[in-house]
C-alpha positions, 0 to 999 in steps of 0.5 A: 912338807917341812917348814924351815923357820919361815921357808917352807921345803916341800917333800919329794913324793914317794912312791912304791913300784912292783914290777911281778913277772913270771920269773921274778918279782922287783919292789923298789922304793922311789922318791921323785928326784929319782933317789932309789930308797929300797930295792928288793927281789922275789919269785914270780907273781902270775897268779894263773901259773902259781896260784893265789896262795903263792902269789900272797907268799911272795908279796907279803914276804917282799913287802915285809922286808920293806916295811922299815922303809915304808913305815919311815917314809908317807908312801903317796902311791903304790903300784901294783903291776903284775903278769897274768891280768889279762881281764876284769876277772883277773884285776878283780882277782889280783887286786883282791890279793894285793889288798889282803896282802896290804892290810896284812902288813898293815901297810896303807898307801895314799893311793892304790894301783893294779895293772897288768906288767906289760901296760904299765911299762909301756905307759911308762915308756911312752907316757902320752906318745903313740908307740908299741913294746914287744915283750919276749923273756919268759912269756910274750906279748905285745901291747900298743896305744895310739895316742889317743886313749886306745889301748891294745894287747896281742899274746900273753896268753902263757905258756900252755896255749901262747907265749910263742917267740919267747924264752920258754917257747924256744926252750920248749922247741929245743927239747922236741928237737932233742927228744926227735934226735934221741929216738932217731925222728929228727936229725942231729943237733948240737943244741943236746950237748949244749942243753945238758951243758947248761942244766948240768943233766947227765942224759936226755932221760933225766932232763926229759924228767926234771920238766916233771919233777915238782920242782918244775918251773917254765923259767927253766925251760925259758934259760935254754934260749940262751944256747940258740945264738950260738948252735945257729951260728954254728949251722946247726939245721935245728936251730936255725929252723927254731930262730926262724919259727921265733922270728915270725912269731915275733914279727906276727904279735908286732904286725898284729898289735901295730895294726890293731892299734891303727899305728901303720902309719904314724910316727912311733916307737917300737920298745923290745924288752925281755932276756929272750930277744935283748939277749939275742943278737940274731932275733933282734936283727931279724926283728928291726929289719922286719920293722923297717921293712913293714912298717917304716913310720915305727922305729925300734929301741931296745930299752935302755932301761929296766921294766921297774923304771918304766913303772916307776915313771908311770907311777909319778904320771898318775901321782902328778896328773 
């Protein structure tokens, strides 16, 4: 608040919003008239893929690059949300972190929030409204809320037991096919040309090596996704057998979070977000024609806008509640 000579101007509250993936990590600085104060990008943040230590790295390293725009400005809110808070132990875990992280910096704002990626973008999206986002970019998951107060999450259990219908599990399925064909148990599939096209490998040997180089990341396998589209619309048998296998894992997290989340029959949107199905013309079709058919009362929007955003807006919801 700032008094002009009898009038008194108050503030835009600012807030501060972390969107941390598995990938990557987004911090942005907002102000609630929609002015965007600072932007900037790190690696992932799950910390059940990359540990605590890497997680503090990475936070520390982001908030300090922000730290003249945090100090000039009274931060009202800062909003924590991150991959890999699947339960009480991870919140406990992860906002331990964050905390350490915050008090390392010396950085204290009004108010503190910690919440898993997926919630917090779907709060956003949906504010008080009934709906359901389908995540599918490097991992998968699917969460809803019915309006009511309940909330419900399907997937998101990651890439060594999950994660099914996302960027690294077709990229995992489309290293199989390349292994069966070098060794002559699978058939032929143009998905190996383009596989080593894109990592700029030189053979099936080094590309099966590199997943266990120490610079291994499931975001590396998650890129070759990217080539499917076109093997399957080249008729290439695998790769059609990979879209099918994406879809009905895809369509089984949404029928599953849609009914857990009592939403069959209630008007609502359906949020797909993530590179692995926004980028995919051929899973995108797929999945509205599979919501259309199954569950009339949902319709499907592809986010217009980033997951930052989403954040951001549920952000200034708590501030302004």
């Amino acid at each position: 608040m700032i008094t002009m000579g009898m009038e008194v101007v108050e503030m835009p509250k600012i807030m501060l919003a972390v969107d941390g993936g598995a990938t990557k990590t987004i911090v942005s600085i907002r102000s609630e008239d929609g002015t965007i104060l600072y932007t900037g990008y790190g690696e992932g943040v799950n910390y059940q893929t990359v540990g605590a230590d890497q997680v503090i790295s990475v936070l520390q390293k982001l908030l300090i690059e922000a730290k003249p725009v945090l100090t000039a400005l009274p931060v009202e809110l800062a909003v924590f949300a991150l991959a890999g808070i699947d339960s009480d132990v991870d919140r406990s875990v992860v906002s331990n972190i964050i905390v350490q992280v915050c008090n390392n910096i010396n950085f204290s704002p009004n108010k503190l929030i910690v919440e898993n990626d997926a919630f917090a973008t779907l709060l956003g999206a949906v504010e008080q409204e009934p709906g359901a986002l389908l995540i599918s970019g490097t991992g998968s998951i699917a969460v809803a809320r019915n309006g009511k107060g309940k909330m419900v999450r399907v997937g998101g259990w990651g890439h060594l037991v999950g994660d099914e219908g996302s960027g690294y599990w077709i990229g995992r399925e489309i290293i199989r096919s390349i292994a069966r064909m070098e060794d002559g148990r699978g058939p032929e599939t143009m998905l190996r040309q383009e596989a080593l096209q894109l990592t700029q490998l030189p053979s099936v040997e080094a590309l099966a090596n590199s997943l266990y180089s120490t610079h291994f990341a499931v975001s590396t396998i998650a890129q070759l996704s990217m080539i499917l589209d076109a093997a399957v619309k080249s008729a290439d048998v695998e790769a059609n057998r990979i879209l099918k296998e994406a879809l009905a894992e895809l369509s089984l997290l949404v029928a599953a979070v849609i009914r857990k989340s009592e939403l069959q029959d209630i008007p609502c949107k359906l949020y797909l977000m993530g590179g692995a199905v926004t980028n995919s013309a051929l899973l995108l079709m797929g999945i509205k024609k599979y919501v259309t058919e199954n569950f009339p009362c949902c319709k499907v929007r592809i986010s217009q806008q980033l997951p930052i955003d989403y954040i951001v807006k549920y952000g200034f919801g708590l501030i302004n509640k």
